[in-house]
C-alpha positions as CSV (number, residue, x, y, z in Angstrom):
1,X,-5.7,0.7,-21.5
2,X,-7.6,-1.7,-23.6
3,X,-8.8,-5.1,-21.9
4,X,-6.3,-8.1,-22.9
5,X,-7.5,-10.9,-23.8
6,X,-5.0,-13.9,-23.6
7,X,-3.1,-16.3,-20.9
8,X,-0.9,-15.2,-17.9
9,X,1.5,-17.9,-16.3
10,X,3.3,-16.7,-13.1
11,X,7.0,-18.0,-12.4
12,X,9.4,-17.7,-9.8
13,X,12.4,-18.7,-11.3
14,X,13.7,-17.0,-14.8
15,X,14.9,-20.5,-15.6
16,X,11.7,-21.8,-15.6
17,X,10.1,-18.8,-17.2
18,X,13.1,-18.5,-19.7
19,X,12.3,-22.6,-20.6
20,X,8.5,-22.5,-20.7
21,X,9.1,-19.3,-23.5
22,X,11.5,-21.4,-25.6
23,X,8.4,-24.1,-26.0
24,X,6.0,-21.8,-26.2
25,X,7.8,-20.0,-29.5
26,X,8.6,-23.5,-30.4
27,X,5.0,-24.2,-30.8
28,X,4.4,-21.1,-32.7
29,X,2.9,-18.7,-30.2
30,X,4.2,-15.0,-29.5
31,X,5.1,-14.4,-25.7
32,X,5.3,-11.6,-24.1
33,X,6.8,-11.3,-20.3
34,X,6.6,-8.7,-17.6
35,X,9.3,-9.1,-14.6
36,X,11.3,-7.2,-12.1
37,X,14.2,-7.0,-13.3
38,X,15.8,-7.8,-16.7
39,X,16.9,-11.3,-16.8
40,X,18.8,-11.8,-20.1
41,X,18.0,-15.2,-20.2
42,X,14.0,-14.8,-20.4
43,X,14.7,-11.6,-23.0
44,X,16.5,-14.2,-25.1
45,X,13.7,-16.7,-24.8
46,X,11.4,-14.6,-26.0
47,X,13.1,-13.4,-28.6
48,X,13.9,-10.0,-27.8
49,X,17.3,-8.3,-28.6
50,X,19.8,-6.7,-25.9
51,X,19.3,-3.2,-24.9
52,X,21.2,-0.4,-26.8
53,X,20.5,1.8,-24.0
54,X,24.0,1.2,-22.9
55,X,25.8,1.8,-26.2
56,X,23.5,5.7,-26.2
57,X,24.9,5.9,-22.1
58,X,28.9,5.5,-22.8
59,X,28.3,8.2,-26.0
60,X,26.6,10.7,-23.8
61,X,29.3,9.9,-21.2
62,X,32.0,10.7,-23.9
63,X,30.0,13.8,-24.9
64,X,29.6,15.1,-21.5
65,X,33.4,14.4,-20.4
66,X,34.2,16.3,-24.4
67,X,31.9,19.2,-22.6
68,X,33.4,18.9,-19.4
69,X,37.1,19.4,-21.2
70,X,35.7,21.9,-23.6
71,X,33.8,24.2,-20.0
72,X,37.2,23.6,-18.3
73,X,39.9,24.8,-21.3
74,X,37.1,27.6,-22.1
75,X,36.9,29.1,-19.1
76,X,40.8,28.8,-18.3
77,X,41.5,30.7,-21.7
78,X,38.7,33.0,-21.1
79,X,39.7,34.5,-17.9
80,X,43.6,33.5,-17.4
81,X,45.4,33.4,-13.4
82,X,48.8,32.9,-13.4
83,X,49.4,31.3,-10.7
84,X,53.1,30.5,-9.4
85,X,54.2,29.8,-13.3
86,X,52.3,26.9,-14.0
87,X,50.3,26.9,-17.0
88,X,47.0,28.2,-17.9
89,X,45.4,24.9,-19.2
90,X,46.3,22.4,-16.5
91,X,44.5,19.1,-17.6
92,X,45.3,17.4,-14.4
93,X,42.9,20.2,-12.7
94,X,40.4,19.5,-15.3
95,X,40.4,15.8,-14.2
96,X,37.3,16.1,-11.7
97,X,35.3,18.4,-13.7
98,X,35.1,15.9,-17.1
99,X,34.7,13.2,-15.0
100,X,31.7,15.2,-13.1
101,X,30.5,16.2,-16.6
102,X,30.8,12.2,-18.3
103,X,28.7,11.2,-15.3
104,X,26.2,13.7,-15.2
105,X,25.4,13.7,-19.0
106,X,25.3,9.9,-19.2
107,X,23.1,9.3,-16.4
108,X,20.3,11.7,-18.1
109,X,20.6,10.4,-21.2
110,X,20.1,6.9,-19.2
111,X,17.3,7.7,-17.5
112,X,15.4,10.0,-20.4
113,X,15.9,7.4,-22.9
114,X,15.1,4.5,-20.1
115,X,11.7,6.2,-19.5
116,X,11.1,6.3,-23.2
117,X,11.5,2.6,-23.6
118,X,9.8,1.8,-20.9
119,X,6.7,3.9,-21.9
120,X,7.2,2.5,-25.5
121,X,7.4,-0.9,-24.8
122,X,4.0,-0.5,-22.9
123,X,2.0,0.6,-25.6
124,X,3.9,-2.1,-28.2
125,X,4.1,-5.3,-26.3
126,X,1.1,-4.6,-23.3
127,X,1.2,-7.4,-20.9
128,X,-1.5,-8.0,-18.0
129,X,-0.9,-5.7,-14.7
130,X,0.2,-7.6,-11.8
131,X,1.7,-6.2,-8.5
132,X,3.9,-9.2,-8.2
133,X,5.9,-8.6,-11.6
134,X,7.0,-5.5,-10.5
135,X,8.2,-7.8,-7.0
136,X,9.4,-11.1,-7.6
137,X,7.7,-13.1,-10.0
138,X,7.6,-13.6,-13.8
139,X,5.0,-13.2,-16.2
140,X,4.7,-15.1,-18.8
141,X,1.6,-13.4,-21.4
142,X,0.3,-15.2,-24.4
143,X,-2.0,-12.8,-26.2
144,X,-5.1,-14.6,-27.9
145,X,-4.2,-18.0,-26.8
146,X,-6.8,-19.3,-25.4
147,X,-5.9,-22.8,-26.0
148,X,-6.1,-25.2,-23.6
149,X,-2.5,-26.7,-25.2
150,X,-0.8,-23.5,-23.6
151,X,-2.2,-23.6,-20.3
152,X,-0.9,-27.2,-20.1
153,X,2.8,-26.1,-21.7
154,X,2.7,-23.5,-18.9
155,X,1.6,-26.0,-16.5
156,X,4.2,-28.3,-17.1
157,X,7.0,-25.8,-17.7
158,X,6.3,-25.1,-13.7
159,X,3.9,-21.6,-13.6
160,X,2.7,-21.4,-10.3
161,X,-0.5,-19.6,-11.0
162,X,-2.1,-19.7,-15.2
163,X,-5.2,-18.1,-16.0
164,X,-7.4,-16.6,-18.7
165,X,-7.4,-12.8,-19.4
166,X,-9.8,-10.6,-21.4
């Protein structure tokens, strides 16, 4: 990975972080942020839009359980046991297998398309490695600004740690 050359400012709070991104884009400057978890209000801060990934999970969840119904009726019609006069295609019985089916589709189609964001936003927007963004602080990366304005934004927006990169 190519060096980066920039400002880090560590946070511990997603307020804080989410506040010190708002003045930093207010300034001008692009900010980029590496965190645990994804706390909607530093993606809003620095200006990124909400996830799809959800929208592409509940349509591979409808696919699967359509597959699940599809297997289930198939399979019935296919090879046909009477049993005790009820009918062939018994959606009831069917229940567990598209719900099996919903689950199963839309949690790979979760994860695949999870690990190809998450490998896609890495090459896009890099951001400084640091074990303790992947813990339980915030990272808050201005590429090229090394300006000592933004090291006093992030100093007074309540980083814990800001230093020069690259």
């Amino acid at each position: 990975m190519r060096e980066l050359a920039g400002i880090v400012g560590v946070f511990a709070a997603p307020s804080t972080a989410a506040a010190a991104a708002r003045a930093l884009r207010s300034k001008g400057h692009e900010v980029r942020a590496s965190m645990p978890a994804a706390f909607p209000e530093v993606l809003e801060a620095i200006g990124r839009p909400p996830s799809r990934l959800g929208l592409a999970t509940l349509g591979a969840a409808a696919l699967g359980a359509v597959l699940g119904l599809a297997l289930s009726v198939g399979t019935s019609l296919a090879w046909p046991l009477r049993v005790g006069g009820k009918p062939i295609v018994a959606l009831p019985a069917f229940l567990v297998i598209v719900f099996e089916m919903a689950v199963l589709v839309g949690a790979l189609v979760n994860f695949f398309g999870l690990a190809f964001l998450a490998a896609r936003a890495r090459r896009t927007h890099p951001v400084p490695e640091d074990a303790r963004f992947s813990r339980d602080r915030i990272g808050l990366f201005v590429p090229g600004g090394a300006d000592a304005a933004v090291e006093e934004l992030l100093r007074k927006s309540g980083a814990e740690e800001v230093r020069r990169v690259g």
